[in-house]
Backbone bond lengths (Angstrom), bond angles and torsions (degrees), N, CA, C in turn:
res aa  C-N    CA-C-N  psi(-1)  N-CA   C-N-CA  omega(-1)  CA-C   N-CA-C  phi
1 X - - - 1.461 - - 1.526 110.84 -
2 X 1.069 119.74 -26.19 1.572 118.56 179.21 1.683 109.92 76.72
3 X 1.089 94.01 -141.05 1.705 133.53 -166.33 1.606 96.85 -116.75
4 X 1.140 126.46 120.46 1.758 122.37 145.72 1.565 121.38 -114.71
5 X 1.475 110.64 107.43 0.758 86.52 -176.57 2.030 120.74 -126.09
6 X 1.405 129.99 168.27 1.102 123.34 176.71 1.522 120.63 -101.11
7 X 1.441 146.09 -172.29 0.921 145.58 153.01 1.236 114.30 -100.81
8 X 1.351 121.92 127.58 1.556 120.98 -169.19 1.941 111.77 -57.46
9 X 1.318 131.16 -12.56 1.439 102.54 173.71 1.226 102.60 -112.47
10 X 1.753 110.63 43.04 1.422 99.13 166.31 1.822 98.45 -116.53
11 X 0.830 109.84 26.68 1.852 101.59 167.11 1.176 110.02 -35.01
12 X 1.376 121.46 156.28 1.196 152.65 161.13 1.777 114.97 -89.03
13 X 1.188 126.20 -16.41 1.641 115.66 175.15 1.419 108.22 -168.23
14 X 1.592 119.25 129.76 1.567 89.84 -171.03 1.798 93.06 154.72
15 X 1.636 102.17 -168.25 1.485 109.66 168.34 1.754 86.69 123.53
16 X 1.632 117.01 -130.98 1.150 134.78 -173.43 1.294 100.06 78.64
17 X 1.351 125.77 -132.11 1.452 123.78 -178.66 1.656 122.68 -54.89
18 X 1.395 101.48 -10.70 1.717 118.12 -150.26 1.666 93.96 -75.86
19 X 1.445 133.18 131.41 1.382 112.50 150.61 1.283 122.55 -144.87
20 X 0.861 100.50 -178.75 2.219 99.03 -179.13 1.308 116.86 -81.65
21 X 1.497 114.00 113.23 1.410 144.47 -177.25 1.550 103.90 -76.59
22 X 1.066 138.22 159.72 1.710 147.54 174.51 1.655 81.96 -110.03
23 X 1.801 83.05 156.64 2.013 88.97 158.92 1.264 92.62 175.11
24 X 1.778 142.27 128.65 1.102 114.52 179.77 1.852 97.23 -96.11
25 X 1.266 127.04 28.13 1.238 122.95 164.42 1.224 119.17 -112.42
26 X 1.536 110.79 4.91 1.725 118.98 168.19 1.605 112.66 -84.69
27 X 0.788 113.03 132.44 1.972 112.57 166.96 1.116 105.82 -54.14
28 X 1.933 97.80 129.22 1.437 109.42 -159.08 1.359 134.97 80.52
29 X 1.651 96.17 -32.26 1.800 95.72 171.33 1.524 88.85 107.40
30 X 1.517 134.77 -18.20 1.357 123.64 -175.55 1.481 106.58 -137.77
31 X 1.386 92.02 178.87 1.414 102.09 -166.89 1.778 107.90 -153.80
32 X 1.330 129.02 156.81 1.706 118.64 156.00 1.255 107.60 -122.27
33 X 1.535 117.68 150.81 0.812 149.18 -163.43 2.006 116.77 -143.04
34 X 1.263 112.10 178.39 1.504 122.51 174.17 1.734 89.24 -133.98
35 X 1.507 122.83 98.26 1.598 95.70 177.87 1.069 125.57 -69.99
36 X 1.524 109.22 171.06 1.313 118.27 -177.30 2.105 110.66 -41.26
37 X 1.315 126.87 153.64 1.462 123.40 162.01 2.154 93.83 99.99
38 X 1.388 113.75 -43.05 1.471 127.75 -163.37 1.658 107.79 -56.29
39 X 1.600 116.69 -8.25 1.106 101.87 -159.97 1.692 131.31 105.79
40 X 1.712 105.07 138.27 1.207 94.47 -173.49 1.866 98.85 -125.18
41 X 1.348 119.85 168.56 1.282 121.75 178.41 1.558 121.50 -123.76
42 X 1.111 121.85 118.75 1.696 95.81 -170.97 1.193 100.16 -125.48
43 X 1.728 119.73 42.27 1.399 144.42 133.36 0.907 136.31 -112.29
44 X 1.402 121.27 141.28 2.090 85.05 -171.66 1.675 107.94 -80.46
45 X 1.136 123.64 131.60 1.564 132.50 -164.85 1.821 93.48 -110.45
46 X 1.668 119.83 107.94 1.001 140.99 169.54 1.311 107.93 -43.69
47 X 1.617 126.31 -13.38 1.880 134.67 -169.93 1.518 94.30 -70.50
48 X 1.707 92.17 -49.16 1.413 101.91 -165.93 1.729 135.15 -105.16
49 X 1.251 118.54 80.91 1.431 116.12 -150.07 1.102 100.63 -170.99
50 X 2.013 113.32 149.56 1.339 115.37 -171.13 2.089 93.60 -113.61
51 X 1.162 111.50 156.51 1.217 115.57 -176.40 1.189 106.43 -127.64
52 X 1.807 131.43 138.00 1.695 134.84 -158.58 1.394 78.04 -133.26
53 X 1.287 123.37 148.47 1.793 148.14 123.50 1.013 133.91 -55.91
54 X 1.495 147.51 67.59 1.431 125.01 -177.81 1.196 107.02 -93.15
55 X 1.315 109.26 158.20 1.835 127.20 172.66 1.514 101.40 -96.96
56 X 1.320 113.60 113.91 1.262 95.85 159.36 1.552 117.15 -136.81
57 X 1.175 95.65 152.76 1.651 121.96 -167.81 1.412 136.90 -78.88
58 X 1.720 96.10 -30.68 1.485 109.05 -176.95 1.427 109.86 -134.31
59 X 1.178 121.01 116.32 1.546 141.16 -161.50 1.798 96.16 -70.26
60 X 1.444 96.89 126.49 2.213 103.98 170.33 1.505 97.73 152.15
61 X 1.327 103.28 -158.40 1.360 104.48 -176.84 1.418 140.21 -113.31
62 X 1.346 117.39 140.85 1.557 105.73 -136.60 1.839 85.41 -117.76
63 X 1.840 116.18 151.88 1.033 121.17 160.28 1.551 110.23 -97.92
64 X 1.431 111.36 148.72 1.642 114.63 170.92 1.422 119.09 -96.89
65 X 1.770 119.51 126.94 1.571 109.42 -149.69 1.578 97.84 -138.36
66 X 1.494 130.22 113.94 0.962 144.41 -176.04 1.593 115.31 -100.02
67 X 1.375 107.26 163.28 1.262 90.75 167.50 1.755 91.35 -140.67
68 X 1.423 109.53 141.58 1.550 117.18 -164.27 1.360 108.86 -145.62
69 X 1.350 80.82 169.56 2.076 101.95 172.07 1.012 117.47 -124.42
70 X 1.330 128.68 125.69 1.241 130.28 -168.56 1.642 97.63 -134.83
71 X 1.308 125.11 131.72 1.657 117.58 177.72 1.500 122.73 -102.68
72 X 1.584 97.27 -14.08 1.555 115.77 -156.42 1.478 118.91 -163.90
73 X 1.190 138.87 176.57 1.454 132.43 174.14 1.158 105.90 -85.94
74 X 1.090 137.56 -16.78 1.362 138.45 155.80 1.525 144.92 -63.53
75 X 1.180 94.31 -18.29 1.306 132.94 178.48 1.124 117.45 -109.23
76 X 1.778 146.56 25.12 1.295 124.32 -144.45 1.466 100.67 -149.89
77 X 1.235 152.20 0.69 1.459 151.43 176.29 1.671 104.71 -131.59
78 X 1.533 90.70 146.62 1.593 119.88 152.21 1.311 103.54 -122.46
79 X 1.725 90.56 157.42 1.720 110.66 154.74 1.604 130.05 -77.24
80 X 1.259 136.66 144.92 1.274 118.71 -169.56 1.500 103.70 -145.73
81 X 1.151 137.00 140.47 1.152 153.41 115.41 1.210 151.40 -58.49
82 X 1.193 133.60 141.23 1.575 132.16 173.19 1.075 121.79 -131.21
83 X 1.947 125.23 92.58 1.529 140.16 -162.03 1.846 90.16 55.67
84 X 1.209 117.48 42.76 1.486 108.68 134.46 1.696 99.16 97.12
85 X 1.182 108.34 -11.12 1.795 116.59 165.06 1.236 117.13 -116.29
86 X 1.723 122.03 151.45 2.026 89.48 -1.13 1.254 121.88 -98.30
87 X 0.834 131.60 -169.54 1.703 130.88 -152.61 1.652 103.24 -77.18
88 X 1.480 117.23 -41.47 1.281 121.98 -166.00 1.863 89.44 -90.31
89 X 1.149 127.62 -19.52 1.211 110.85 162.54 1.866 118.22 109.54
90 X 1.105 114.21 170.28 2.003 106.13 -179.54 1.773 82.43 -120.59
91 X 1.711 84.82 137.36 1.233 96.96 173.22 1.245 121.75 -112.71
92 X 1.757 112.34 92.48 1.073 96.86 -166.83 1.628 116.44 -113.30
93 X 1.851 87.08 140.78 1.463 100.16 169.53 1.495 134.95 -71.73
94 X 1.824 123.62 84.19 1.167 113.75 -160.87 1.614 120.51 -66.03
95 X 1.271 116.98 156.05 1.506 123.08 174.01 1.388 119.00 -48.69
96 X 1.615 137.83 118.83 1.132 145.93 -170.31 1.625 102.87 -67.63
97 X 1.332 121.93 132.58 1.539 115.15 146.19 1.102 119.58 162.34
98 X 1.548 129.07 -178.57 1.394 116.48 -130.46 1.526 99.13 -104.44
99 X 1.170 120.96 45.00 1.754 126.37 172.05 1.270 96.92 171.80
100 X 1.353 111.78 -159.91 1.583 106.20 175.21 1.648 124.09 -127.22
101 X 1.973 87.56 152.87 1.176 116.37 -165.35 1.640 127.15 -124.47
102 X 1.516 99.40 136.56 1.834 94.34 -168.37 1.926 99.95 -77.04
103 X 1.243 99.52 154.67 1.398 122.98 -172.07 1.100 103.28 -126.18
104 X 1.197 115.47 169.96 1.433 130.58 161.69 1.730 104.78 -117.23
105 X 1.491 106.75 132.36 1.994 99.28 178.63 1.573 101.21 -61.18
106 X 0.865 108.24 140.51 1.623 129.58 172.07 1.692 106.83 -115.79
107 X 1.399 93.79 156.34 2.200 97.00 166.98 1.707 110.60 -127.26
108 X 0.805 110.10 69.73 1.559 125.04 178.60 1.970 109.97 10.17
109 X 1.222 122.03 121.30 1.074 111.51 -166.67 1.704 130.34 64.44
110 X 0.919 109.65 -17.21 1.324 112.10 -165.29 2.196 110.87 -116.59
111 X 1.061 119.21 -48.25 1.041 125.55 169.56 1.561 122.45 -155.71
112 X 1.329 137.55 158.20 1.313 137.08 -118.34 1.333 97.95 -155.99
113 X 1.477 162.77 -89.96 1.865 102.64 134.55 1.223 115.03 -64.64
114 X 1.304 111.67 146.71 1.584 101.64 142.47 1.126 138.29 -85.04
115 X 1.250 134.53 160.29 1.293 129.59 -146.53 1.772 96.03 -154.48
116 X 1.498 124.09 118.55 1.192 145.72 177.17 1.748 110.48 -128.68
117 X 1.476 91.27 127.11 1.633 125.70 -174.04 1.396 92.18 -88.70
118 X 1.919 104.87 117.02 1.462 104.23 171.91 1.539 114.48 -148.07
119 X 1.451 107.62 130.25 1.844 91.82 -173.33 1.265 114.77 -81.75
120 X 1.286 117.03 176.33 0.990 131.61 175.30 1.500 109.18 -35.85
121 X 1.567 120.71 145.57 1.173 136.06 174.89 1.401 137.14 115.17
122 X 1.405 139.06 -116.97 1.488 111.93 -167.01 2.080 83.57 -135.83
123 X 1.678 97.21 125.03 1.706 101.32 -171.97 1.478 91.81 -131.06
124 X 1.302 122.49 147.93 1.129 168.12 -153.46 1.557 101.33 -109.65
125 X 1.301 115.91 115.78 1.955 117.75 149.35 1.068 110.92 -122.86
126 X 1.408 122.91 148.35 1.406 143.71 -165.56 1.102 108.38 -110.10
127 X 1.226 159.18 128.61 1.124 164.49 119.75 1.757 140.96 -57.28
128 X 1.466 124.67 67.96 1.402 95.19 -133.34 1.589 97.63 -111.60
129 X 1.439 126.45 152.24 1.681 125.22 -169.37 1.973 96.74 -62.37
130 X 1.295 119.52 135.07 1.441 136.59 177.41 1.841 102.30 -119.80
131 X 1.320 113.90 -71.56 1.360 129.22 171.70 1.583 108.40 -118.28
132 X 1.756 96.39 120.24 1.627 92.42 156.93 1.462 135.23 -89.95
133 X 1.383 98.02 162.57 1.737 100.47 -153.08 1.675 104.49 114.66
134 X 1.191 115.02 -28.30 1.497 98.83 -172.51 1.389 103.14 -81.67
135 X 1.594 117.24 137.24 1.385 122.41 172.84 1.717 104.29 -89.42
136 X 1.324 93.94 159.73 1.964 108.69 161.93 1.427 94.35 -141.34
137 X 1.766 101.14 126.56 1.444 114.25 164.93 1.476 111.28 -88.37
138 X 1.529 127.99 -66.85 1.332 115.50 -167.19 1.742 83.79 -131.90
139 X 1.481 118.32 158.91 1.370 121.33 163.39 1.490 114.99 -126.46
140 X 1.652 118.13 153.24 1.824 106.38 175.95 1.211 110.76 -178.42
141 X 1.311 117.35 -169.51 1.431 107.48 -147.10 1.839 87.01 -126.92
142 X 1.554 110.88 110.67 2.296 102.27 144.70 0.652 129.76 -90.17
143 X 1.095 126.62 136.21 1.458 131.67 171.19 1.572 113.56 -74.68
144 X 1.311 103.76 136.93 1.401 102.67 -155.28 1.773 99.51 -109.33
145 X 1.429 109.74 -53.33 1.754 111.94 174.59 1.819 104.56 -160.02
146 X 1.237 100.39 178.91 1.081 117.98 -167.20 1.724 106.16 -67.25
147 X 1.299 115.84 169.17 1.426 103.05 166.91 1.864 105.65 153.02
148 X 1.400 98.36 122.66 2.311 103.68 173.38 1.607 82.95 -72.19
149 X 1.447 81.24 113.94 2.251 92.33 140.79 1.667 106.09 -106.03
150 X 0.927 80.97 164.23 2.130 121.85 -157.97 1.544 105.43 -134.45
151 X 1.621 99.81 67.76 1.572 112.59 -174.71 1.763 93.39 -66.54
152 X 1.500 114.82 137.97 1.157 102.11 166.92 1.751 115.77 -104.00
153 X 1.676 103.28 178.74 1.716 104.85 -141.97 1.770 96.36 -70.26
154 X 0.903 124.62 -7.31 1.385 114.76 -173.23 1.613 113.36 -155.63
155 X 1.378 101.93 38.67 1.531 115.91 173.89 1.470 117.80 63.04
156 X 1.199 131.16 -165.18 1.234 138.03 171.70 1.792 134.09 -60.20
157 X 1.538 95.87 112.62 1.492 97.36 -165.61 1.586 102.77 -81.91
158 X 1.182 124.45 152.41 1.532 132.05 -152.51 1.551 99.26 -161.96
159 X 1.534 119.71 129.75 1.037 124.42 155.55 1.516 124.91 -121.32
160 X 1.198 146.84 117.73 1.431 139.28 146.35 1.521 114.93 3.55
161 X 1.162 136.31 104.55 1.558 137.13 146.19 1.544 101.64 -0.53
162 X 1.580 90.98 -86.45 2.024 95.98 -171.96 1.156 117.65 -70.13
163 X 1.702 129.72 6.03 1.468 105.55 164.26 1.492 103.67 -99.88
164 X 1.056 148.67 31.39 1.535 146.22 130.61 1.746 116.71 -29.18
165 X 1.290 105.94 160.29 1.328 104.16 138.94 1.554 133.93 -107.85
166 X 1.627 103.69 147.31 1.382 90.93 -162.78 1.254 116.31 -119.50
167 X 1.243 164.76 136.85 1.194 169.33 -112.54 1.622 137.78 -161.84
168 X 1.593 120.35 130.51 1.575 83.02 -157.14 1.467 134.96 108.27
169 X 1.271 130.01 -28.95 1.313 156.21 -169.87 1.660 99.09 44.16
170 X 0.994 153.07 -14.20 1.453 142.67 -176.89 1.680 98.11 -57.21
171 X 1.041 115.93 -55.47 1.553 97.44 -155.11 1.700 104.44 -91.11
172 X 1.665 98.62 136.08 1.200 117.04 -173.41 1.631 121.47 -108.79
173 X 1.124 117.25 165.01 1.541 101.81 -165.54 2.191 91.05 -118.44
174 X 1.550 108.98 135.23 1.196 133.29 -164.73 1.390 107.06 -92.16
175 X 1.203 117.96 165.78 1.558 111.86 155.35 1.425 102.58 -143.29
176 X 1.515 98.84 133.26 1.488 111.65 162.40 1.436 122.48 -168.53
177 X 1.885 110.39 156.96 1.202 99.40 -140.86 1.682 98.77 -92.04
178 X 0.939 130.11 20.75 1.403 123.04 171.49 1.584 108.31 -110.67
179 X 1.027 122.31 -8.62 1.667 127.26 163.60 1.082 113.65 -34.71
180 X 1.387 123.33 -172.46 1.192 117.92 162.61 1.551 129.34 -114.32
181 X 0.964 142.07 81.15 1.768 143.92 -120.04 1.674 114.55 89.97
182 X 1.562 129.09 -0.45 1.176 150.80 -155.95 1.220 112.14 39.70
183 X 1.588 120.15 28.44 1.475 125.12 174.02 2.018 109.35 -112.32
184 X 1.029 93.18 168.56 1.767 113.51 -175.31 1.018 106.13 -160.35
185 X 1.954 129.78 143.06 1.146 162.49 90.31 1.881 104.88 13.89
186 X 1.055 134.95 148.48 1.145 126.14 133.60 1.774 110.27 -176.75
187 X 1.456 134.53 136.02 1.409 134.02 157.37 1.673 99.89 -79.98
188 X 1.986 97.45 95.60 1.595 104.17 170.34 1.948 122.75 -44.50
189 X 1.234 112.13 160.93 1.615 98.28 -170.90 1.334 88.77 -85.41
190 X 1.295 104.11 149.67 1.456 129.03 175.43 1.507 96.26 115.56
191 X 1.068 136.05 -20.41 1.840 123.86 -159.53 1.462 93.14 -89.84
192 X 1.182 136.70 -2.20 1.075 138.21 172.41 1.604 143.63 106.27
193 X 1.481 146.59 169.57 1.603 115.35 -170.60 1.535 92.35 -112.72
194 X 1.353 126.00 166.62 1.202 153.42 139.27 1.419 138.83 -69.17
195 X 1.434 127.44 93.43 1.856 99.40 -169.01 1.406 94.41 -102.99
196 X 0.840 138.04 21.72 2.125 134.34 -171.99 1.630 87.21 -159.62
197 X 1.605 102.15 137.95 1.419 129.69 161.49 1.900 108.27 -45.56
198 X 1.297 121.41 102.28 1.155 112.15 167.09 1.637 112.13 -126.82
199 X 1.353 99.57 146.23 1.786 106.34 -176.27 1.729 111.73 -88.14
200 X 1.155 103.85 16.96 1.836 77.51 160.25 1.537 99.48 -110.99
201 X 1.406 150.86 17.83 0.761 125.70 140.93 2.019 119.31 -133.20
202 X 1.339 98.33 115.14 1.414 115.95 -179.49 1.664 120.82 -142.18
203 X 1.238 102.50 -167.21 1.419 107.15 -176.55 1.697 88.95 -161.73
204 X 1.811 113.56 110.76 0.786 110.86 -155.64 1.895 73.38 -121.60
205 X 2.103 100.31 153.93 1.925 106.40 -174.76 1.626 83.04 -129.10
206 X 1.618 103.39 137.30 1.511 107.52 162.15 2.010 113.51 -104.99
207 X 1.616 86.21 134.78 1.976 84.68 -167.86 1.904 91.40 -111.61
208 X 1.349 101.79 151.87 1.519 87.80 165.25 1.842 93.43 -117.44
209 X 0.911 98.49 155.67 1.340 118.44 -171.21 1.366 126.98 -152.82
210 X 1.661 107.92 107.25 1.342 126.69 -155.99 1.524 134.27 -114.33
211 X 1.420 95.20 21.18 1.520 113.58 161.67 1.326 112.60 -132.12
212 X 1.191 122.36 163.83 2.028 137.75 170.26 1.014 87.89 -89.14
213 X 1.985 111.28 129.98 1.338 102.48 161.13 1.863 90.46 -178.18
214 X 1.276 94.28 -152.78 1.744 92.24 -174.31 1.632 95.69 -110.53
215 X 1.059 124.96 140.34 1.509 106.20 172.31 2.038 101.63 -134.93
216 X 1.171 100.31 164.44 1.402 102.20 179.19 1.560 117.82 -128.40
217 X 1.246 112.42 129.45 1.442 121.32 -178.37 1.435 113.33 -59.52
218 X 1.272 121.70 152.42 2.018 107.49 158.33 1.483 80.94 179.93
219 X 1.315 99.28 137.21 1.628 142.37 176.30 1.224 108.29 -95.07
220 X 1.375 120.38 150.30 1.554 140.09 162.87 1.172 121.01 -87.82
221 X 1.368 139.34 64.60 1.523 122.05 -155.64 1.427 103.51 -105.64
């Protein structure tokens, strides 16, 4: 299966803040961007986001591989998706440097490439503005190894931190505006540490889940 890859101002659905940059050191000569002053998002906001098509042919798991500009820490992540998961999005921190450079999508804390199981057929990447200033030259999909995915029937199940139940009185519910719902979970410092799993204090989530398959956990922390 290779490499497929696109040139970033050829999306298929999209724009909002996003627009076409000149560069004769970008592939193609162009590039998109959110410029600098346009705003930043630290959700991914569907207004603002570029959307790619790939065809693909051979069913397993694929890495997502950009090639970008980043000048500064300020300048250096998008949000990303793949067919629309997960909902809160991969946050990825692109590679800093002084022209441009291929990456691998990353999810900050959480995984280092990422890596999405997809069969054969027509998949969707998201691209969505996080910090402006960050460029994308071309975006695409490797295939990394073999592998059955076990899409489940209604995508990614997701709950809110604070709509759990919580147990115990230690854990308190936060507010802030870069969260996600601008709410948080948290045992404030001082309530004390834990070294052994104990049940009077938790925060227990009920999922229903309606296919056999492999599924994978991942937190927002």
């Amino acid at each position: 299966e290779g490499i497929l890859v696109r040139e970033a101002e050829d999306f298929d659905v999209g724009a909002g803040k996003f627009i076409t940059g000149d560069d004769a050191n970008a592939s193609g000569g162009h590039y998109m961007w959110a410029p600098n002053g346009s705003g930043n998002k630290w959700t991914p906001s569907e207004t603002h986001k570029l959307e790619y098509r790939f065809n693909v042919e051979q069913e397993g798991y694929y890495r997502i591989k950009g090639r970008v500009h980043a000048a500064n820490d300020n300048d250096d992540s998008f949000w990303v998706k793949v067919n629309s998961s997960p909902p809160s999005g991969y946050l990825w921190d692109v590679l800093q440097n002084t022209n441009y450079a291929l990456d691998y999508v990353s999810d900050r804390d959480v995984e280092d490439p990422v890596e999405v199981c997809l069969p054969a057929g027509t998949h969707t990447v998201g691209v969505y503005l996080r910090e402006d200033g960050t460029r994308l030259d071309t975006i695409g999909l490797e295939f990394a190894r073999s592998g059955r995915c076990f899409p489940p029937l209604h995508g990614d199940l997701e709950m809110e931190a604070e709509d759990g139940d919580m147990y115990g009185g230690k854990f308190k519910i936060g507010s802030d505006p870069n969260a996600s719902g601008e709410k948080y979970v948290e045992a404030p410092n001082g309530s004390g540490n834990k070294w052994t799993i104990g049940e009077a204090d938790r925060l227990e989530y009920r999922f229903t889940v309606e296919e056999i398959g492999t599924s994978t956990w991942r937190e927002r922390v």
